[in-house]
N, C-alpha and C positions, 0 to 999 in steps of 0.2 A: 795944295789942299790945306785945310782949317787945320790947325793941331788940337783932337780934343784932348779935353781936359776933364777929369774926374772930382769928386770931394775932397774940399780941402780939411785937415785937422780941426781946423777948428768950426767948421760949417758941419762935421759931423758928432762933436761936442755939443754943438745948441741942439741942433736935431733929437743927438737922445737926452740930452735934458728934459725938451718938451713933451716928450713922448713921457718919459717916467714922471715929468709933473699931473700927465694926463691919468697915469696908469697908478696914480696914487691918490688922485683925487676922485677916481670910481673904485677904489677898493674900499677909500672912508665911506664913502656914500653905500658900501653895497656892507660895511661893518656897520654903519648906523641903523641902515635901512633894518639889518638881520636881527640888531639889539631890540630896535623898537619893536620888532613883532616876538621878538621874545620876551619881552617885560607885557606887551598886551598880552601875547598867551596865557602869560605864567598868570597876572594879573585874573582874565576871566575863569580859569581854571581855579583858582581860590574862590571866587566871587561863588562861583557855581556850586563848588562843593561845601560853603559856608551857608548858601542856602539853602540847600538839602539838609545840613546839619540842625541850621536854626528850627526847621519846616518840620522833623523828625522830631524834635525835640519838645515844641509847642505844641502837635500835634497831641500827645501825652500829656505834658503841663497844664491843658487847657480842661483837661476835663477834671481837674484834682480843685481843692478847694478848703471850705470847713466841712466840720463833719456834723452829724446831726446834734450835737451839743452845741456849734461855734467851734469847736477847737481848729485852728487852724491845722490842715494836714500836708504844709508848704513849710521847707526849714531853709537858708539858706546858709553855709558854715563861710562868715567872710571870712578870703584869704587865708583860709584853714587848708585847702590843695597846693599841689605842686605850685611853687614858681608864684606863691601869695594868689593865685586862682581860688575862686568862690568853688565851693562844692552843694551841690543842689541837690536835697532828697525831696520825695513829695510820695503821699502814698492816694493810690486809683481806689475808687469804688469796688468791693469783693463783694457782694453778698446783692449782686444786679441779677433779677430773675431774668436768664437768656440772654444773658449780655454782661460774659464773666471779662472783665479784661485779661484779666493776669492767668492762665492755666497751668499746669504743673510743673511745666519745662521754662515757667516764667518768661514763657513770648506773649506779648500784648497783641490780644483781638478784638474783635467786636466792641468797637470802642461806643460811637455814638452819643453826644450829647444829646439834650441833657440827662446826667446820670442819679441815681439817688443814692443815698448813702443807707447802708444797713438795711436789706430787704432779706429777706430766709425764704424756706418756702418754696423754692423756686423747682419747678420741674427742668429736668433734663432735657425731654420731649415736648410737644405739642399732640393733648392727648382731650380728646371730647370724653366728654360727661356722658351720662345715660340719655339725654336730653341735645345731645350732639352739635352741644357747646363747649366753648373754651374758657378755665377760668383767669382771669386777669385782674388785675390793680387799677382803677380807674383814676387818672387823676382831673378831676373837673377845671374845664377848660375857667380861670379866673378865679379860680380855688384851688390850686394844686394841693393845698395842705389838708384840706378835706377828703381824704383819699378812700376810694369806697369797694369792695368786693366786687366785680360782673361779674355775668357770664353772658360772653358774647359769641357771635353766629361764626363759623369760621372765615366768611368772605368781607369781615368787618374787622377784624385781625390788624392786619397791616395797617389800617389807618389810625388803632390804637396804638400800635406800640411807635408810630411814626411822630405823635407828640406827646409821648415822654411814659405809657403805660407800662407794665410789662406782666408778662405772665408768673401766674399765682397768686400766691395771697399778700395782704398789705401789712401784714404782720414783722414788725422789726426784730431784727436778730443783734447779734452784738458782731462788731467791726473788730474784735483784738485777732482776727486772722488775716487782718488786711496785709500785703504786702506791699514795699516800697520800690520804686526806683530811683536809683541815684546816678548822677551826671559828673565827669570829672575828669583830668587831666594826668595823666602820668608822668613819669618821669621820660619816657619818650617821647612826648609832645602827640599823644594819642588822646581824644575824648573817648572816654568808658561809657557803656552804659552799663549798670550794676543793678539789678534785680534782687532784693533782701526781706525777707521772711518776716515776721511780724517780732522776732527776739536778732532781729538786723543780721541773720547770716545769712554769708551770700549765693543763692541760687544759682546765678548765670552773670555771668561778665562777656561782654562784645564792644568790640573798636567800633565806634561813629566813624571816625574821620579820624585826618591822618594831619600833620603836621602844621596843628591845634597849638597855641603857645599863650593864647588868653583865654577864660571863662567867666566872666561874672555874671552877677545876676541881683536884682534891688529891686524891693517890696516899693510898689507905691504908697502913699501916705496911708490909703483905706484899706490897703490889702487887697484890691482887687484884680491887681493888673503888677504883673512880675516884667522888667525891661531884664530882657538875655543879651548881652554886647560878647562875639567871641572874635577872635584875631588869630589869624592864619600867617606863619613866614612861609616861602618857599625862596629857593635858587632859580634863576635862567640860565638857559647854558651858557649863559658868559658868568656864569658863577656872583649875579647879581645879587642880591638879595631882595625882596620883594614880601611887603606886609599888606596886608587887609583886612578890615574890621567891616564889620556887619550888626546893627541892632536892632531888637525887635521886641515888640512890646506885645507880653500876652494876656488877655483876659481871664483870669478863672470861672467859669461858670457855673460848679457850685460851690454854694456859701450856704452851704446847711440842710 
């Protein structure tokens, strides 16, 4: 009979060489594989909540402007916040018949462009006349400036105050109750939102977003249009580090 014969020393040397060349070249592939989708996570997961931040922020921004003199009601404090970050106040329209932004707990509602600056007057309710009208601020369609007392039928309502009317009278009040908000970065790498009174104390403080490490923000030449650039670090679980910046250019809509 044959004598067999088993592995020799060194035929089972190559063997597990190859094996552990193989067993090492799918662990890199399965560490690279694991990096890269945790740099794309970490990556969309800033993107996403940068845009919510920018989106939240412009939302507000857009409807502030000048005020019924011209005076700009937009300040921008360069690199006066944390970490040489811009600090952004701007103050909303207060005295909107039916459409208060700012309420006492200083949450913003009823936003709606376009808004007017310095209206009084304003009812609470929605309340007919003897004549079982509503009275409202008319602003003539290619004359807003022309603004004129109605009184309109209740089922015609809604498509005044839909471009730009609002209820009561057209009578200007003075804006020194207007309140501000302000935008800004801590020493946490938190953006604030800061809601401040018309002698600037502060109402209500709430975290935007969370580990926020830029804010700026820069007047176009006319003043009509504010560019917001903010930038977000985080970590991947391989303790990556990972930045994102995001800009967005906002329009003011009123200018007086």
């Amino acid at each position: 009979m044959r004598q067999t014969q088993g592995f020799t020393i060194v035929e089972l040397m190559v063997t597990t060489l190859i094996f552990s060349v193989i067993l090492v070249g799918m662990y890199s592939a399965l560490l690279a594989g694991q990096s890269a989708w945790s740099t794309t996570d970490t990556q969309i997961r800033l993107q996403e909540a940068l845009r919510q931040t920018l989106q939240r922020v412009a939302m507000e921004l857009e409807e502030s402007g000048a005020d019924g003199n011209g005076v700009m009601q937009v300040t921008i404090g360069d690199n006066t916040g944390t970490n040489a970050t811009d600090v952004l106040t701007f103050s909303v329209p207060m005295c909107v018949c039916s459409n208060i932004p700012i309420d006492n707990n200083g949450d913003v509602a009823n936003w709606g462009a376009p808004l007017s600056w310095g209206k009084t007057n304003c009812p609470s309710d929605i309340t007919l006349d003897a004549g079982g009208k509503i009275s409202i601020c008319h602003l003539p369609p290619g004359n807003p400036n022309n603004a004129q007392d109605l009184e309109v039928a209740p089922a015609a309502l809604d498509a005044h105050l839909s471009h730009g009317d609002w209820l009561g009278s057209c009578t200007a009040c003075s804006i020194t109750g207007n309140k501000f908000v302000e935008y800004a970065i801590n020493t946490d790498n938190q953006l604030l939102r800061r809601v401040r009174n018309s002698v600037n104390a502060l109402v209500k403080e709430e975290t935007i977003s969370e580990n926020v490490t830029g804010f700026q923000a820069v007047f176009s030449a006319d003043q009509n249009v504010v560019t917001l650039t903010v930038t977000a670090l985080a970590n991947t679980f391989q303790n990556r580090q990972i930045t994102v910046s995001r800009v967005l250019n906002v329009r003011l809509k009123n200018k007086g």
